[in-house]
C-alpha positions as CSV (number, residue, x, y, z in Angstrom):
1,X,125.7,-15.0,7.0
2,X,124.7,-16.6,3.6
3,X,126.6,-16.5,0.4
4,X,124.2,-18.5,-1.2
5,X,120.8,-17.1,-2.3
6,X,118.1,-19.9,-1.8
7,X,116.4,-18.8,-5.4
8,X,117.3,-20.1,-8.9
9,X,119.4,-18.3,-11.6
10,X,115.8,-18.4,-13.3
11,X,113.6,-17.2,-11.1
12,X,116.2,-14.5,-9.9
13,X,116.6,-13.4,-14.4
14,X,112.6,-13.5,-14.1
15,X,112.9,-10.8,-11.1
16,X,115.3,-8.8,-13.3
17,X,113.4,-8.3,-16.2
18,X,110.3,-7.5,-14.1
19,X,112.0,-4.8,-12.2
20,X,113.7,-3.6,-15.6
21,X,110.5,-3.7,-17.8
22,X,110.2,0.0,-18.7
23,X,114.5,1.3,-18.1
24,X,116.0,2.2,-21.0
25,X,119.8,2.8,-19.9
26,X,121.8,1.7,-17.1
27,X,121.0,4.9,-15.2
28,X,117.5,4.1,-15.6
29,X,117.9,0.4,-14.9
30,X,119.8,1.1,-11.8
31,X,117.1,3.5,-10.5
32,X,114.2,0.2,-11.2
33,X,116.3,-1.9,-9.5
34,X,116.7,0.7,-6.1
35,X,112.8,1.0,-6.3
36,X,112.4,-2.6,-6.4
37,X,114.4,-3.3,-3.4
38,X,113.0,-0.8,-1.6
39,X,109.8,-2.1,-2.7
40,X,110.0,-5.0,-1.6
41,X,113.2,-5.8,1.1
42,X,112.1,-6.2,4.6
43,X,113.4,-3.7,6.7
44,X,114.8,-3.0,9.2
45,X,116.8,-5.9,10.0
46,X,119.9,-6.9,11.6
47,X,123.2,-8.1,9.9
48,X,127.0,-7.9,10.4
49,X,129.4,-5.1,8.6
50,X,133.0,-5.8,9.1
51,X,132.2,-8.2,12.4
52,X,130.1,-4.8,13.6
53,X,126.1,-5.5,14.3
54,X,124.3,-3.0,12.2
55,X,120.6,-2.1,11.6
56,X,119.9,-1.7,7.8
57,X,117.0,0.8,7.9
58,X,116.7,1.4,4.2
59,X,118.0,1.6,0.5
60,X,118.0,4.3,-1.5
61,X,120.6,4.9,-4.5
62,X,123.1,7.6,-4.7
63,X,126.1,8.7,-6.9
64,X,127.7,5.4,-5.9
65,X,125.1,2.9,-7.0
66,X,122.2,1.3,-4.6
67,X,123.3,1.6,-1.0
68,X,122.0,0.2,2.6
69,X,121.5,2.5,5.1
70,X,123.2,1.4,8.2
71,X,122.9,2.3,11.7
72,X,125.0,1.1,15.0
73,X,123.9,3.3,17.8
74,X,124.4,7.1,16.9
75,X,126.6,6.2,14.0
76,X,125.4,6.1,10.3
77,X,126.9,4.3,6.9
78,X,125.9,3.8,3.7
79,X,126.9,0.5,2.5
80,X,127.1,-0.7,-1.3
81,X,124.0,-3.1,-1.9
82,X,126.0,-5.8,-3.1
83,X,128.9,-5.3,-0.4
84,X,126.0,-6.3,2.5
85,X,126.1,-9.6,3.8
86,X,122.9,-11.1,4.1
87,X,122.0,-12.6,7.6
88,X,120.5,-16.6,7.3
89,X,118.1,-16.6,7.0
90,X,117.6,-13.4,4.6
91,X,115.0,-10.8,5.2
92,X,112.4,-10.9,3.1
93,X,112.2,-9.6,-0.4
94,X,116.5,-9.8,-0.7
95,X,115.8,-11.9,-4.1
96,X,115.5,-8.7,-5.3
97,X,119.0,-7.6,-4.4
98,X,120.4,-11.4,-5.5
99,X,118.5,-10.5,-8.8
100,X,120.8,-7.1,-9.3
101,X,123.6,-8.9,-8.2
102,X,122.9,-11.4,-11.1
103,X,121.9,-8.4,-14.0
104,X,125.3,-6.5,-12.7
């Protein structure tokens, strides 16, 4: 797992503004952000949730905030975007979820 995005503080801001161009709000620029990720995050792929394998499958926001959906098996979890470990390397497109973690 990486703690460590491989992108710059300035090219991460430079994703943040372009997914926020148009969101007035935090609602609004929560909402851009989930699209963006969505958008753009490469999935599925495979990382590890409390020493668990999982599959993330997709992203989607909620009441909560932007979540991962998770899947081990039968068994499904939504896990806060900015609670997921990324795997090293990360999928592609997880700037976009480093950018949000930077603009929150």
């Amino acid at each position: 797992m990486t703690d460590h995005a491989p992108w710059s503080e300035a090219e991460l801001r430079a994703l943040a503004e372009e997914s926020m161009v148009d969101a007035w709000g935090e609602g609004e620029q929560r909402g851009a952000f989930c699209v963006a990720i969505a958008d753009h995050l490469a999935v599925p792929f495979t990382t590890h949730v409390l020493g668990v394998v999982v599959r993330v499958e997709a992203v989607e926001e909620n009441l909560g905030g932007i979540v991962a959906l998770c899947r081990r098996g039968s068994h499904r979890q939504a896990v806060g975007i900015l609670d997921l470990p990324l795997p090293d390397p990360p999928p592609e497109g997880a700037e976009y979820i480093e950018a949000y973690r930077l603009y929150g």
